[in-house]
N, C-alpha and C positions, 0 to 999 in steps of 0.2 A: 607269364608264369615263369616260374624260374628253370630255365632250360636256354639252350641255345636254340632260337627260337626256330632254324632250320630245323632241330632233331622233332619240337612240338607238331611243327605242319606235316612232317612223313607220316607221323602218326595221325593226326585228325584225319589224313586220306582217305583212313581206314573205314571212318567212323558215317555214320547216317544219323539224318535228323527227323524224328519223328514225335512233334510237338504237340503237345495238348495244352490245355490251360480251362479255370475256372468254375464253382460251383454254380455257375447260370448257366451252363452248357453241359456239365456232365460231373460224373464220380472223380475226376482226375485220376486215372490210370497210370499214367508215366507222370515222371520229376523231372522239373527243371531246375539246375544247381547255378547260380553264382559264383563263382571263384575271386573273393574281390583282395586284392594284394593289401596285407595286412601291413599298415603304418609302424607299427611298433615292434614288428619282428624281430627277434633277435640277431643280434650279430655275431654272424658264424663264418670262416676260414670258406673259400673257392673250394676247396675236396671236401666238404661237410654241403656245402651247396649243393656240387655236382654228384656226389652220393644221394642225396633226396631227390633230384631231377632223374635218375638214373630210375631210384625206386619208383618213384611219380612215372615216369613215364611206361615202365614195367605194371604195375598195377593197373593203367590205363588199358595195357595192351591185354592183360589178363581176363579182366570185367569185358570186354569187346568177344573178346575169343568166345565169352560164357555168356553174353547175348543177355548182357546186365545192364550197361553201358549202350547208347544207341548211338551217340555223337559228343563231341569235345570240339571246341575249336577258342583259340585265344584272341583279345581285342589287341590291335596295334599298341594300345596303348598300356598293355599286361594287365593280368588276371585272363576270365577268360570263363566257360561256360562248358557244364555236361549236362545230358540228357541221359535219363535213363529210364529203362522200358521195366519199373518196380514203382511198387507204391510208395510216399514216403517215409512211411515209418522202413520199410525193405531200403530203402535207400540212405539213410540215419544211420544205419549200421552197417553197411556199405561202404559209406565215404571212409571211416576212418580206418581205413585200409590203406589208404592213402599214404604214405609217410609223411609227406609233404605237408597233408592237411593236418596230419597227428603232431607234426608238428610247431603247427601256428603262422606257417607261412601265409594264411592265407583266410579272411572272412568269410564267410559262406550264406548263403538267403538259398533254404531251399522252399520250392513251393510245387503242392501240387497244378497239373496242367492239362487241358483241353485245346482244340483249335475255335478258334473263330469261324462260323459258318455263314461265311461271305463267298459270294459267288467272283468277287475281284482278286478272291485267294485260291489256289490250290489246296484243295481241302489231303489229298493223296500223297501223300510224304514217302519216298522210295529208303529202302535200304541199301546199302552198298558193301553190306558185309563180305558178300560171297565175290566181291572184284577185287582182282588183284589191283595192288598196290600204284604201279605206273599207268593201270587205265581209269585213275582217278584224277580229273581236274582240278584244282586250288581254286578258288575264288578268289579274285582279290581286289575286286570290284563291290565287295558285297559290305553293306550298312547296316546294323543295330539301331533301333530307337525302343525306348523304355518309358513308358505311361505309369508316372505313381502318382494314388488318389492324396491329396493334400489332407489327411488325418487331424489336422489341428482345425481345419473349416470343420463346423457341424455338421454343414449341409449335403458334405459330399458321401455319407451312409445311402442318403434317401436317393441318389443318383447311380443308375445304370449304365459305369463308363464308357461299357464295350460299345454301347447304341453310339457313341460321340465319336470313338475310334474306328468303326465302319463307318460311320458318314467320313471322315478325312479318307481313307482307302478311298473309298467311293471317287474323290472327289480329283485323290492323287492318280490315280488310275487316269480317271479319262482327261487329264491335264498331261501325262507322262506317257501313258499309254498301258494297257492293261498288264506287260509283261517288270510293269517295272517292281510292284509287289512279290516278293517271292514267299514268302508265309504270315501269316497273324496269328499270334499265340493271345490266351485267354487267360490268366495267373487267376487263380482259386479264390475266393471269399473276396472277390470285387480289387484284388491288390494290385490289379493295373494290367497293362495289353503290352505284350513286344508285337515288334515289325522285323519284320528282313525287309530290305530291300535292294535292289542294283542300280549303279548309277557310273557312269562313267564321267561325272564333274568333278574336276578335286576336288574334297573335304564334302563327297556327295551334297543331297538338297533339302539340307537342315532346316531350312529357314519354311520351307513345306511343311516338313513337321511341325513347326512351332505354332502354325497355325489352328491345332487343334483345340475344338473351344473353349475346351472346359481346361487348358490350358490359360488361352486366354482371360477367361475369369479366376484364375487362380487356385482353381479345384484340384489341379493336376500338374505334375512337372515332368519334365521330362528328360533321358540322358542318348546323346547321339554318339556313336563310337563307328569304326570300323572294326571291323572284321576278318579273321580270316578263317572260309569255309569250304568244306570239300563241295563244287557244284554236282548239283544230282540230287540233293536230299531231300529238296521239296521237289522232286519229279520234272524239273525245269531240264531243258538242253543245252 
């Protein structure tokens, strides 16, 4: 995201992750937001840059304060993800408070979210609002993967992803060990399942994920990132 990406992590410190996802599981309650780094952005001057990171990271810290905002954290790779404890329409009109986003730095896929209720997950998601600052840990061990239903197959309507994405937990679990899972999120109207998870291999154990089946048939694709996240949020130690 556009920031120096030291000032982004002080801030996601701050932040807790308490994920939901999909209408096979529940109302979706909380939003999970996308931040994906817009291709076509305009070109603007380093003090027009660092005035919207400035405001972007202001406005983060604002929405946290006011218990709107549940967690933030960005992928190594830029852009990066919020969570927020609103529904999505409360959340639509939210974001563009943003500067950053008001200004088209940046794609956005919001969707409503539930958790996956798999007993290989941690269904109890802690907050960390009320800890200071320094007795927050970084994660920096911690992996993204992202399940989307391949839309142009017919077939993949009449299929119930999340059943395919807990048999791989399942399966990751007792090959890795049960703590290697740290959350599964549910995405609304069938639009696919996130993962956490820890791994201390470089470029983590993607090739594990790939294995998902309905990957494998084609039904589903999939995106593997790093991360960086305050540990604690899924109640982990």
């Amino acid at each position: 995201m556009i920031q120096p990406m030291k000032r982004y992590l002080l801030s996601a410190l701050l932040f807790c992750l308490s994920f939901t996802l999909s209408a096979q599981y529940g109302n979706g309650r909380y939003t999970f937001v996308f931040l994906n780094t817009n291709p076509n952005k305009a070109e603007i001057s380093k003090a027009a840059v660092d005035s919207l990171q400035t405001g972007h990271m202001n406005n983060i810290n604002r929405l946290v304060k006011e218990r709107k905002m549940i967690a933030a954290g960005p992928f190594f790779t830029g852009g990066g993800v919020f969570l927020f404890d609103t529904n999505v329409e409360e959340t639509k009109a939210i974001l563009n408070s943003d500067p950053a986003i008001a200004a088209d730095r940046y794609i956005l896929e919001v969707f409503a979210v539930d958790p996956i209720p798999h007993n290989a997950v941690n269904k109890t998601l802690c907050t960390l609002w009320d800890k200071n600052e320094a007795d927050v840990e970084m994660a920096m061990n911690y992996y993204f993967v992202r399940y989307k239903p391949n839309k142009e197959n017919e077939d993949i309507a009449a299929v119930k992803t999340n059943r395919f994405t807990e048999n791989l937990i399942k399966s990751i679990s007792k090959k890795h060990g049960r703590n290697t899972i740290i959350g599964a999120l549910n995405l609304n109207d069938n639009e696919g399942q996130l993962i956490f998870y820890q791994s201390d291999i470089e470029g983590g154990m993607e090739a594990d994920f790939a294995t998902h089946e309905l990957v494998k048939k084609g039904l589903m694709t999939y995106e593997h990132s790093q991360i960086y996240f305050p540990k604690g949020v899924f109640c982990e130690n």
